[in-house]
C-alpha positions as CSV (number, residue, x, y, z in Angstrom):
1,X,-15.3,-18.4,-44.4
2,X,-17.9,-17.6,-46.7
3,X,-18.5,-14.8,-49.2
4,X,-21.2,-12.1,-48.7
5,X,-24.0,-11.9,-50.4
6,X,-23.6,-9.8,-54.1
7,X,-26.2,-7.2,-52.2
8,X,-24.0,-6.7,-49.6
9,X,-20.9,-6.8,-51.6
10,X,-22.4,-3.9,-53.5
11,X,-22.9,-1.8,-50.1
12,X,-19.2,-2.5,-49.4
13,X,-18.2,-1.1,-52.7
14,X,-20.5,2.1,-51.6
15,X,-18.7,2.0,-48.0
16,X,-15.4,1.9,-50.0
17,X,-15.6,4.1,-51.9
18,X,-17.5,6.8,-49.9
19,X,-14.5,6.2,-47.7
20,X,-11.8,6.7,-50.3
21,X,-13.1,9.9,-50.8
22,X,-13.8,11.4,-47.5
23,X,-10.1,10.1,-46.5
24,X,-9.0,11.9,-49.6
25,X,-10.6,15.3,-49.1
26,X,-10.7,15.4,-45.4
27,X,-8.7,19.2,-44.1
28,X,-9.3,17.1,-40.8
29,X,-7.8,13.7,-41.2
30,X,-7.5,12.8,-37.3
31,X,-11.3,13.5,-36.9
32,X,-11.9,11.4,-40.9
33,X,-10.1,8.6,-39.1
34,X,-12.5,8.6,-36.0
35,X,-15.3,8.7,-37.7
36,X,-14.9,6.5,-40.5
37,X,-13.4,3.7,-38.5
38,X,-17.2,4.2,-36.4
39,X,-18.7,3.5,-40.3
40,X,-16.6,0.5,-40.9
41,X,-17.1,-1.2,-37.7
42,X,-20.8,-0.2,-38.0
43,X,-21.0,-1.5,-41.6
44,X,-19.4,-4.8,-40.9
45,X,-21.2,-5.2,-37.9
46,X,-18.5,-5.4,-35.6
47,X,-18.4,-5.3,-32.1
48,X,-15.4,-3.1,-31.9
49,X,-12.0,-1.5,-34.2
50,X,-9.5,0.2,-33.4
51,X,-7.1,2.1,-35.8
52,X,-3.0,1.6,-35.0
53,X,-0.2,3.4,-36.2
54,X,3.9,3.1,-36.1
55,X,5.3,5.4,-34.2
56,X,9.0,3.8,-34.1
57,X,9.1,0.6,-32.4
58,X,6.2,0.9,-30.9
59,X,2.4,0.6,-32.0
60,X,0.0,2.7,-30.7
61,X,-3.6,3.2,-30.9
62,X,-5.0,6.8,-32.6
63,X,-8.9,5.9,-33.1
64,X,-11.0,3.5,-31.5
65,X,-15.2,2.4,-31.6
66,X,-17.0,-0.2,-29.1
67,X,-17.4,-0.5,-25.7
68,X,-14.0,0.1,-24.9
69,X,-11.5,3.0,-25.3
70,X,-8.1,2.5,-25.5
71,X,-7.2,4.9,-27.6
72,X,-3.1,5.8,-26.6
73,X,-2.5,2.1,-26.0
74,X,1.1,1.8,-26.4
75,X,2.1,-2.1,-27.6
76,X,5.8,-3.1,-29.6
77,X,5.9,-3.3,-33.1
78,X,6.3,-7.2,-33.3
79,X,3.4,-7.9,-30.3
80,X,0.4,-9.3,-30.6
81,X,-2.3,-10.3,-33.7
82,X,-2.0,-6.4,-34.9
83,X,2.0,-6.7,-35.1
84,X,2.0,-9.7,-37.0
85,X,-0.4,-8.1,-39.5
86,X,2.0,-4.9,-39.9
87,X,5.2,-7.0,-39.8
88,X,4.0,-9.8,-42.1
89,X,2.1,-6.8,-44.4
90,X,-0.6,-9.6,-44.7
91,X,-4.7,-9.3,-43.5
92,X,-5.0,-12.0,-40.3
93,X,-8.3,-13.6,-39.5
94,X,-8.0,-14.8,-36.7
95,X,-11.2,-16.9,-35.6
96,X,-10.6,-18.5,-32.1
97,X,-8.6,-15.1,-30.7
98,X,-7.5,-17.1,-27.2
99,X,-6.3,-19.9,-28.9
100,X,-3.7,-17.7,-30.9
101,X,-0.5,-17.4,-29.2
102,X,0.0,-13.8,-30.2
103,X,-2.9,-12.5,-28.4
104,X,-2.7,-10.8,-25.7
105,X,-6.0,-10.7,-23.6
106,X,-4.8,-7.8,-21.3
107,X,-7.3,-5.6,-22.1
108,X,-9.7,-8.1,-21.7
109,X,-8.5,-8.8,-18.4
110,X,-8.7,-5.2,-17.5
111,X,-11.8,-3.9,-18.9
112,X,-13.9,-7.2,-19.0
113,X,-14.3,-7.5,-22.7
114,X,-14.4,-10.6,-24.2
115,X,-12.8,-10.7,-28.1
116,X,-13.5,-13.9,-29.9
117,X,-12.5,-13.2,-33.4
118,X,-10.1,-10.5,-35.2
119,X,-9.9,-9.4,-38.6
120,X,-6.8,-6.8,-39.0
121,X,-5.9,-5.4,-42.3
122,X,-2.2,-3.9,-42.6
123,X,-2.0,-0.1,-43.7
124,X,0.6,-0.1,-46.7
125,X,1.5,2.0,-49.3
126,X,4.2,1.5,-51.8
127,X,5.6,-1.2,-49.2
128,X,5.4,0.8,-45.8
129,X,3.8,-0.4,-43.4
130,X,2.0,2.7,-41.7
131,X,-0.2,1.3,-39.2
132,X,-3.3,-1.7,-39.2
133,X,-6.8,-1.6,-39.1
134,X,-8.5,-4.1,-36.7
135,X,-11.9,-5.7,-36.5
136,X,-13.1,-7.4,-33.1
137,X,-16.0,-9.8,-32.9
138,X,-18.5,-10.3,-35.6
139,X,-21.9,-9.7,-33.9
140,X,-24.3,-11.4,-36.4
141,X,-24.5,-14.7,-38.0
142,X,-21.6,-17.3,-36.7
143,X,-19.5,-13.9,-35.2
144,X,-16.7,-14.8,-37.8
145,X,-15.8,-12.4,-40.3
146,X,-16.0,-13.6,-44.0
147,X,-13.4,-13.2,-46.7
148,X,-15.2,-10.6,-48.6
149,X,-14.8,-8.2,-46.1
150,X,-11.7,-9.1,-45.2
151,X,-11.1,-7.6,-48.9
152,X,-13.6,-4.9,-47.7
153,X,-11.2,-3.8,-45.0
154,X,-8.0,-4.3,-46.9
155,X,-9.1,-1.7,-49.7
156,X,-10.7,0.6,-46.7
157,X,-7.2,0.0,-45.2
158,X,-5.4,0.7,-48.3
159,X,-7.4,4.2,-48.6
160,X,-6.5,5.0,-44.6
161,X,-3.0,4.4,-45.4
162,X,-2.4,6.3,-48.6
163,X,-4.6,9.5,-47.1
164,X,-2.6,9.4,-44.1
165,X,0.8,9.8,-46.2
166,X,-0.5,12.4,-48.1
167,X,-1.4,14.2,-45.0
168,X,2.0,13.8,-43.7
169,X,3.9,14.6,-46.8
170,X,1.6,17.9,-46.8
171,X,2.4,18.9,-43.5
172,X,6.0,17.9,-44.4
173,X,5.5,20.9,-47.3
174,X,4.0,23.3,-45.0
175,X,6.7,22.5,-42.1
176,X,9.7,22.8,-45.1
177,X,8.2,26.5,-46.6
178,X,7.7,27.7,-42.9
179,X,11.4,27.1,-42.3
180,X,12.3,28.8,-45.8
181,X,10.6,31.5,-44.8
182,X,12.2,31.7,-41.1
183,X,15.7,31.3,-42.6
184,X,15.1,34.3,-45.8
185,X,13.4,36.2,-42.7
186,X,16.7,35.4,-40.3
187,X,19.1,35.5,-43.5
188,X,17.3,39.2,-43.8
189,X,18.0,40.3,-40.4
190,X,21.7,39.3,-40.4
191,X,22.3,41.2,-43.8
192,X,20.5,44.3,-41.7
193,X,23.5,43.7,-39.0
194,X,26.2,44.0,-40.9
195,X,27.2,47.8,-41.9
196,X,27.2,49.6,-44.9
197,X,30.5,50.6,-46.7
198,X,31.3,53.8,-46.8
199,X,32.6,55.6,-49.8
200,X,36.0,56.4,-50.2
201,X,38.4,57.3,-48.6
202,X,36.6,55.7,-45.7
203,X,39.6,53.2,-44.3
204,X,38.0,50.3,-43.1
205,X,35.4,47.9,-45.3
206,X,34.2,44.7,-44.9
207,X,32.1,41.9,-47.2
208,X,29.9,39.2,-46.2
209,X,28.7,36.2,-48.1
210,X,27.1,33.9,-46.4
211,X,27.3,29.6,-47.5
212,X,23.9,28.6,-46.7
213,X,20.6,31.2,-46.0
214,X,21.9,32.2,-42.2
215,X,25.7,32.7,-41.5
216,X,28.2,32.1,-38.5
217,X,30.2,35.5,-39.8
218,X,29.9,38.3,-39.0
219,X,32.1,41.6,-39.1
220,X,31.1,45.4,-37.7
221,X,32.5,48.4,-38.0
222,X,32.2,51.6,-35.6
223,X,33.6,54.9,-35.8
224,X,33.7,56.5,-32.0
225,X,33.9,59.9,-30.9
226,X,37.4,60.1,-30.3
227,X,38.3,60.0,-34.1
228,X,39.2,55.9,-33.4
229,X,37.7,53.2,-35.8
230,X,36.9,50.0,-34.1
231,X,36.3,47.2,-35.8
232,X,35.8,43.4,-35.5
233,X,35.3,40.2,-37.5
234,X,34.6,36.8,-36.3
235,X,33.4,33.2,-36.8
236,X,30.3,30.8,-34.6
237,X,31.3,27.5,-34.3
238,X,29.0,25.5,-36.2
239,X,26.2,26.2,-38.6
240,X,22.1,27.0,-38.4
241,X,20.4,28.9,-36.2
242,X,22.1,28.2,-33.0
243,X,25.0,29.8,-34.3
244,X,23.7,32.9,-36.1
245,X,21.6,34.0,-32.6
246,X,25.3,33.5,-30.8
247,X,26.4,35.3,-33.8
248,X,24.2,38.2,-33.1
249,X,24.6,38.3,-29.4
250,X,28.5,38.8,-30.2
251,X,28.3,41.6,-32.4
252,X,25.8,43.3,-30.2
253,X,28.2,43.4,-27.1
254,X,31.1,44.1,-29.4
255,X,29.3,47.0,-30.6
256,X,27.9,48.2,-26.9
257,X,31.7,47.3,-25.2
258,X,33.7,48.6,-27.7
259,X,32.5,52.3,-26.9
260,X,34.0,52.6,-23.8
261,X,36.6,50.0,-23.9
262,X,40.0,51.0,-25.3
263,X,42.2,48.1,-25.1
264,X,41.5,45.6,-27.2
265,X,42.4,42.9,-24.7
266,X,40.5,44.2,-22.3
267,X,37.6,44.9,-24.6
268,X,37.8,41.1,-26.2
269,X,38.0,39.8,-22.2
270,X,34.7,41.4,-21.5
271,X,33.0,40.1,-24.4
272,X,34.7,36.6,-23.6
273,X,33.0,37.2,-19.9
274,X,29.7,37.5,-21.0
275,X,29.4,34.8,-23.8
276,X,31.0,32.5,-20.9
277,X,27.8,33.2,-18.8
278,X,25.6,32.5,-21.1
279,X,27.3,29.7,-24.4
280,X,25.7,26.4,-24.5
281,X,26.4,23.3,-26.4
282,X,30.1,24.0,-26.7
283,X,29.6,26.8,-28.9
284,X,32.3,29.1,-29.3
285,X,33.5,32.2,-31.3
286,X,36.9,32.5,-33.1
287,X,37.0,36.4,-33.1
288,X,39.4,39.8,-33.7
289,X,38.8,43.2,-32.5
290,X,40.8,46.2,-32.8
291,X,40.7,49.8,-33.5
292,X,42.2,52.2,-36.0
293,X,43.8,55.4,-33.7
294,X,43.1,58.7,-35.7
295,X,46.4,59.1,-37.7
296,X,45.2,56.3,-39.9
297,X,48.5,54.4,-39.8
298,X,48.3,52.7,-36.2
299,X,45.8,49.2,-35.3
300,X,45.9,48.1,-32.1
301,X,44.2,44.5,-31.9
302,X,43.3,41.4,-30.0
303,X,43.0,37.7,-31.6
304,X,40.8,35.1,-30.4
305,X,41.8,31.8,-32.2
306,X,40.7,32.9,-35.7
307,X,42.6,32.5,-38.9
308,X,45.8,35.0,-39.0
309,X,45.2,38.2,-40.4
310,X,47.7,39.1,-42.8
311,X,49.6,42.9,-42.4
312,X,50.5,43.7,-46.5
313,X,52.4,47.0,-46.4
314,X,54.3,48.3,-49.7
315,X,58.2,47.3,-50.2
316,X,57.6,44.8,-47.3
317,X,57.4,41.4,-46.8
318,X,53.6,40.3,-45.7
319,X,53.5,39.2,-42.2
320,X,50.8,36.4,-40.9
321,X,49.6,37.3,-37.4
322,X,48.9,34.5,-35.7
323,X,46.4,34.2,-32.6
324,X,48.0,34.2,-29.1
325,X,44.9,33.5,-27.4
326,X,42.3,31.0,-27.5
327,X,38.7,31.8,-28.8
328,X,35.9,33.3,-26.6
329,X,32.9,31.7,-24.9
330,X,35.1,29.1,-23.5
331,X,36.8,30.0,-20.1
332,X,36.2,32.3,-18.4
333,X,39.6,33.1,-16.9
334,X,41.1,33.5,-20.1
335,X,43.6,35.9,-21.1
336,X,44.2,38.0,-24.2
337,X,46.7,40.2,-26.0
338,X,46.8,43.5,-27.7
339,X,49.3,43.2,-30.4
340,X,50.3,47.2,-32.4
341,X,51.1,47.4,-35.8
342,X,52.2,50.6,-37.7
343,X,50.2,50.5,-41.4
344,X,52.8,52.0,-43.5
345,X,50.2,52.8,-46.1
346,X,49.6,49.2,-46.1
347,X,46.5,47.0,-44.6
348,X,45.7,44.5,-42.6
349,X,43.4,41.8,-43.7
350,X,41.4,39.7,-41.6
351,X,38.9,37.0,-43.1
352,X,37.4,33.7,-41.8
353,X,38.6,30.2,-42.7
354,X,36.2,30.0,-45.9
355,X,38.6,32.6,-48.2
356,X,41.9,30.2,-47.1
357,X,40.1,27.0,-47.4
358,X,38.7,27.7,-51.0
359,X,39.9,24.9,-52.9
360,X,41.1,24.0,-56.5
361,X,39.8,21.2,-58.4
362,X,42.8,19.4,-57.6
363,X,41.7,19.9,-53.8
364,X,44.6,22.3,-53.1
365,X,43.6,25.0,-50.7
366,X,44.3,28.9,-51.6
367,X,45.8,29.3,-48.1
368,X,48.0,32.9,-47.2
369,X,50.1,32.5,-50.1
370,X,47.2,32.5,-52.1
371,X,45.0,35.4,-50.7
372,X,48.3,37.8,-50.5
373,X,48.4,37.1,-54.6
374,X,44.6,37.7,-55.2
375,X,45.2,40.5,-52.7
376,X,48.3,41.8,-55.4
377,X,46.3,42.0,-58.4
378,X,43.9,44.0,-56.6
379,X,45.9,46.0,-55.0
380,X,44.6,49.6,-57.1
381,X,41.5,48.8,-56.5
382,X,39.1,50.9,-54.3
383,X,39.4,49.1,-50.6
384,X,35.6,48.2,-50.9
385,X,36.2,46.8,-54.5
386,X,39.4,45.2,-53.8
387,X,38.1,43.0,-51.0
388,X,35.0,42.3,-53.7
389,X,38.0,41.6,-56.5
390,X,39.6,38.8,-53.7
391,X,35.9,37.0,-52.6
392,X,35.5,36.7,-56.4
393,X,38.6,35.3,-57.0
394,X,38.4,32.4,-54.1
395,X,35.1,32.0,-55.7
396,X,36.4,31.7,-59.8
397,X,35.3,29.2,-62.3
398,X,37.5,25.9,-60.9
399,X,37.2,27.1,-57.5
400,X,34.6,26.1,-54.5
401,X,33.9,27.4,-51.3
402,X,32.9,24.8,-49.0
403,X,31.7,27.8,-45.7
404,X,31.1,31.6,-45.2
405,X,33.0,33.6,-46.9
406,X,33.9,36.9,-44.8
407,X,36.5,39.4,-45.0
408,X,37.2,42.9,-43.4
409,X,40.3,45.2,-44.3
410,X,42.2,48.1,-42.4
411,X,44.0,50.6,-45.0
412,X,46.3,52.8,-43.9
413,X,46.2,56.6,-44.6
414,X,47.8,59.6,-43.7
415,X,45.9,61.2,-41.8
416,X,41.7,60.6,-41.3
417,X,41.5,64.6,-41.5
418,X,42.0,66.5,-44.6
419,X,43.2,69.7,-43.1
420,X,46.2,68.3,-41.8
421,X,48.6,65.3,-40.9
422,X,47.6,64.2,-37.2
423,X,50.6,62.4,-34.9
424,X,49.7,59.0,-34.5
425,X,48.4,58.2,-30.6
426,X,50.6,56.8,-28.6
427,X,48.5,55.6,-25.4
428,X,51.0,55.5,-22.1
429,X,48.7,54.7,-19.2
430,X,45.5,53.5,-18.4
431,X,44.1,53.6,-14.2
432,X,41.4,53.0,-12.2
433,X,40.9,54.0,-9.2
434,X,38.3,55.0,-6.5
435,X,37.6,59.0,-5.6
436,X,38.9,58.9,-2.7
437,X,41.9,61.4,-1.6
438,X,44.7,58.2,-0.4
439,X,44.6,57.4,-4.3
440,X,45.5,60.4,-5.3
441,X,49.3,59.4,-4.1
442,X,49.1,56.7,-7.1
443,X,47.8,58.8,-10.1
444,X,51.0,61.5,-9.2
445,X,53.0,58.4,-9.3
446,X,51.4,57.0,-13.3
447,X,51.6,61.3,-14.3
448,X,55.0,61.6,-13.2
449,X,56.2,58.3,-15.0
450,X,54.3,59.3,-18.2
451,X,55.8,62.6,-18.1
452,X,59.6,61.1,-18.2
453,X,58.6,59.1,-20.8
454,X,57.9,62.1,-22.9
455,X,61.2,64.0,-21.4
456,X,59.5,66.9,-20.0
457,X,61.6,69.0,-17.3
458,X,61.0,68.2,-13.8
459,X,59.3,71.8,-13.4
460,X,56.6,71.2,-16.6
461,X,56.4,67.7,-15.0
462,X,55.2,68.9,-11.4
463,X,53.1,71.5,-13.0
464,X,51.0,68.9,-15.1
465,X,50.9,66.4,-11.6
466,X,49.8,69.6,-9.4
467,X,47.0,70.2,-12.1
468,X,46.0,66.5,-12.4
469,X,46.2,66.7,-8.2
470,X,43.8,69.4,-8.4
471,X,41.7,68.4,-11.4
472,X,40.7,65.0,-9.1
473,X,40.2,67.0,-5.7
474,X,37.5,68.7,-7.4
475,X,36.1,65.4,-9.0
476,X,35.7,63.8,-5.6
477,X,34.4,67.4,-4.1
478,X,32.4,68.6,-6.6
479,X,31.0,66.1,-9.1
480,X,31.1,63.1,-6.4
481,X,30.0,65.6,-3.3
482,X,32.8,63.4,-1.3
483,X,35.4,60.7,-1.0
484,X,33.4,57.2,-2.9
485,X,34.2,54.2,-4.2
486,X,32.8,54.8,-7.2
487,X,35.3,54.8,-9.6
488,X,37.5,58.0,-11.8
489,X,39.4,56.4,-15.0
490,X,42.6,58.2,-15.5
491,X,44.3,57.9,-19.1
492,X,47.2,59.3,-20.6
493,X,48.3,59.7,-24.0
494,X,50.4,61.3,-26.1
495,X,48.5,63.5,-29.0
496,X,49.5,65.5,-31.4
497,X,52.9,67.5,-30.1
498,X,50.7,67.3,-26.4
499,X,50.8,65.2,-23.5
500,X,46.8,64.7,-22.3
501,X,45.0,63.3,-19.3
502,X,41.6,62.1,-19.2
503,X,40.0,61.8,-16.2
504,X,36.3,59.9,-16.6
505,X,34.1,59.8,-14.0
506,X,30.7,58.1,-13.1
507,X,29.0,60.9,-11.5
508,X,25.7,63.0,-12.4
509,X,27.1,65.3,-15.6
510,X,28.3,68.5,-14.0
511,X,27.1,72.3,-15.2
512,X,30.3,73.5,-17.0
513,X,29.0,77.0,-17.2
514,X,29.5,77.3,-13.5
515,X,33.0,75.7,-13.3
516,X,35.1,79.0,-13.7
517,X,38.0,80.3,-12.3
518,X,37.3,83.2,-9.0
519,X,39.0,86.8,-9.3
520,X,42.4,86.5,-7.5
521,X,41.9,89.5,-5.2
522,X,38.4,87.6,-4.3
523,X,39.9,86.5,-0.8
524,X,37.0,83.7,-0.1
525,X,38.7,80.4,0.1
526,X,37.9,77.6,-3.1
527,X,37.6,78.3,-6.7
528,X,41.8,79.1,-7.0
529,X,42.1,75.5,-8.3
530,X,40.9,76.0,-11.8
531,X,43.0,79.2,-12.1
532,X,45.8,77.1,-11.4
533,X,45.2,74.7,-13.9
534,X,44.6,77.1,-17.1
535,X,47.7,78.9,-15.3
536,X,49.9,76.0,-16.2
537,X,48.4,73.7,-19.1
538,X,47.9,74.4,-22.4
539,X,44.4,73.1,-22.8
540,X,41.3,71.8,-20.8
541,X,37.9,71.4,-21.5
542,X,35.1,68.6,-20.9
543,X,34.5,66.4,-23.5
544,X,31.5,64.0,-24.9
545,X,31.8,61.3,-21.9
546,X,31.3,57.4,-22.9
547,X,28.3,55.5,-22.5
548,X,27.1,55.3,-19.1
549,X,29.9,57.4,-17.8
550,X,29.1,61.2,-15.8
551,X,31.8,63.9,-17.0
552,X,35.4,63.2,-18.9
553,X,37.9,66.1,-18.5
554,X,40.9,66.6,-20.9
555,X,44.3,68.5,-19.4
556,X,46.7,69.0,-22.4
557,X,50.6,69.7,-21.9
558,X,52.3,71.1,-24.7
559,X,55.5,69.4,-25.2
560,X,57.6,71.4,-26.6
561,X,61.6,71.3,-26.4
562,X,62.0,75.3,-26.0
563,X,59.2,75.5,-23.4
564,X,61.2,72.6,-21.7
565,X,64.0,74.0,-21.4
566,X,64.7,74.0,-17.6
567,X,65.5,77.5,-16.1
């Protein structure tokens, strides 16, 4: 093979490095590619090139010039004259192409192209093999390629290959900051989720600090209507953005459920229902709900697999809770538990697995043990600060946190009023049932049990059933317009010295102004009910219904031992 002449070596230089710097300073490099490989074949004065590029095990063809296209040809790595240039990292000249027994004439046998001789120049930088540039068919002079411009297409190679990393480390740069920005945006919208602290003497706080940008904790709290606090705390399997979207979903139907929902059990299998329908990927949620009842000293709460929550009440020993049930977004059949605790002027801590798995430098975990005595030296603090006081200390000096770190407390109070000390709620009975008139038989039944539970005479007793009797005749009368399926909740509680009865229904909200009791000596049949009922109870009147829910009725018995007394 025989060097060019030092004229043309001169215009290869040129071609080089005109090359070199449109490769450089392409914003295009795909289209750079193209076109320059249409130079080079033009200024070597070959028939055809084509331009190939690793793409696993596999090489394929990105830019092509000649007679032929195949750009999107797909050959392996380790085929053919182009393989052994990119395997071997060494220029081939190949000058009889279908006497070598790595060609592979199949092209040629499809398209009618003959290729005689190859000149293929690996793409390398720093020892990387990114691809090969190939020559086909010298069409002047003996129609062999000559060594100088093999060296010609080695250094245009060369400049390919290093332009073509620093497009891809670029786009690497671009790729990396658009996913910074995506997390700080997703990391922003999670910190929007979570609720402010209230000030003092607010009972219930919570604290979020998240391991990476975008967390699997969350925690929410939600003061309803009924003077209740609900709140909940709970953990994504997993990390990333898979688990902070489940994340969000959860809180969003703890937050919609838990305003209508008054058992935690019931409320956590609703959630569990939905999540079921719709988790992927075996993604679950370790999770607790509860609510705070409007003495301030009662929680009723359900946990879903998550870390015990410990109960810390003064003069008392602390108590772990651990979970009965397993966590949500698994199966849907699943069943859950409410479990009461009194406060005692105490609280009840729940936090994820990242405050009990902070470790030591010795690897020892802090574990209960070590959260109740973090929790101790606290324990004057302001609720807020103190659960602050504990995610600082599970973070000290010596100390690493290896996941989120979340935490939520309930304090107990006296009372969540400040005019006066409020009988903690003790919830008896909770029905559903269908307006229709043969159920009525069943809600005298739940009354009349509730009403021995609170020892009320059997006269006070059949005056608060009558009442209820006539409270729902009216319901599926007046606010239904007739006997439905649609559904009237009945619940019973004892409030406060009173024995009340809610009774929810789903119908269009009713005009109170017009529900009044009728003049006695007004002989016209109806309207005798409600005289009745103020007759005989100490206290009715229509509350703020639920979400989604038509009209909610309270009827309040007094229960008190001298009006009990049975004649």
């Amino acid at each position: 093979m025989k060097d060019a002449h030092p004229h043309g070596l001169a215009e290869h230089l040129d071609l080089i490095a005109a090359m070199s710097l449109s490769f450089a300073t392409s914003l295009d490099l795909d289209t750079s590619l193209r076109h320059g490989l249409e130079r080079i074949a033009d200024a070597l004065d070959a028939e055809a090139a084509s331009l190939f590029l690793v793409e696993k095990s596999d090489m394929v063809c990105h830019a092509c010039a000649g007679p032929v296209d195949i750009t999107g040809l797909r050959i392996p790595a380790a085929s053919g004259i182009v393989g052994r240039t990119v395997t071997g990292r060494m220029t081939q000249s190949v000058l009889d192409a279908r006497n070598d027994p790595d060609f592979h004439g199949g092209v040629d046998n499809k398209t009618g192209f003959i290729t005689r001789s190859i000149l293929c120049a690996p793409m390398v930088v720093r020892d990387e093999a990114l691809g090969a540039i190939e020559l086909i068919n010298k069409k002047s002079g003996t129609g062999l390629f000559e060594a100088s411009e093999a060296r010609v297409l080695e250094a245009l190679a060369a400049a390919a290959a290093l332009a073509l990393l620093n497009a891809r480390m670029a786009q690497a740069l671009v790729e990396q900051e658009r996913l910074k920005r995506e997390m700080e945006l997703a990391a922003q919208i999670q910190q929007g989720l979570l609720p402010p602290n209230r000030p003092p003497p607010f009972p219930v706080a919570g604290l979020g600090r998240p391991f990476r940008e975008v967390a699997g904790d969350f925690y929410d709290i939600l003061p309803l209507q009924d003077g209740r606090i609900g709140f909940c705390l709970g953990d994504v399997s997993g990390k990333g953005m898979d688990a902070a979207l489940l994340m969000a979903k959860t809180a969003s139907l703890f937050r919609a459920l838990a305003k209508d929902e008054r058992d935690p059990a019931l409320l956590m299998a609703r959630i569990n229902a939905e999540l079921c329908e719709t988790a992927s990927q075996g993604k679950f949620v370790t999770l607790v709900v509860g609510f705070l009842d409007p003495s301030g000293q009662r929680v009723a709460f359900a946990n879903a697999g998550h870390e015990p929550p410990l109960l810390i009440r003064p003069n008392q020993p602390t108590l772990s809770l651990p979970a009965p049930s397993m966590p949500v977004g698994i199966l849907q059949e699943a069943l859950f538990e409410t479990e009461d605790v009194t406060l005692d002027g105490g609280a009840l801590y729940v936090f994820t697995d990242g405050l009990t798995e902070s470790t030591a430098e010795d690897g020892a975990m802090l574990g209960a043990e070590g959260v109740t005595a973090l929790i101790e030296t606290g324990k004057n603090k302001p609720l807020a600060e103190r659960l602050e006081a504990l995610a600082d200390g599970a973070m000290a000096p010596g100390r690493a946190v290896h996941d989120d770190l979340t935490l939520l407390a309930v304090e107990g109070v006296k009372s969540l009023s400040a005019e006066k000390d409020i009988e903690p709620v003790l919830h008896l009975a909770r029905i559903d049932v269908p307006a229709r008139p043969d159920r009525l038989k069943m809600v005298r039944r739940v009354v009349t049990e509730a009403a021995t539970l609170c020892a009320l005479p059997e006269n006070r007793s059949a005056d608060l059933v009558l009442a209820v009797d006539e409270a729902m005749q009216n319901v599926i009368r007046h606010a239904y317009g007739g006997p439905t399926d649609k559904p009237v909740n009945v619940e019973i509680s004892k409030e406060d010295g009173h024995l009340v009865v809610r009774l929810t229904d789903y119908a269009p909200p009713v005009d109170q102004s017009r529900i009044r009791p009728r003049e006695l000596d007004d002989l016209r049949p109806g309207g005798l009910g409600t005289h009745f009922i103020q007759s005989v109870l100490d206290g009715h009147q229509f509350e703020e219904p639920p979400p989604g829910a038509g009209n909610r009725l309270k009827l309040s018995l007094r229960i008190d031992p001298s009006r009990n007394a049975t004649p």
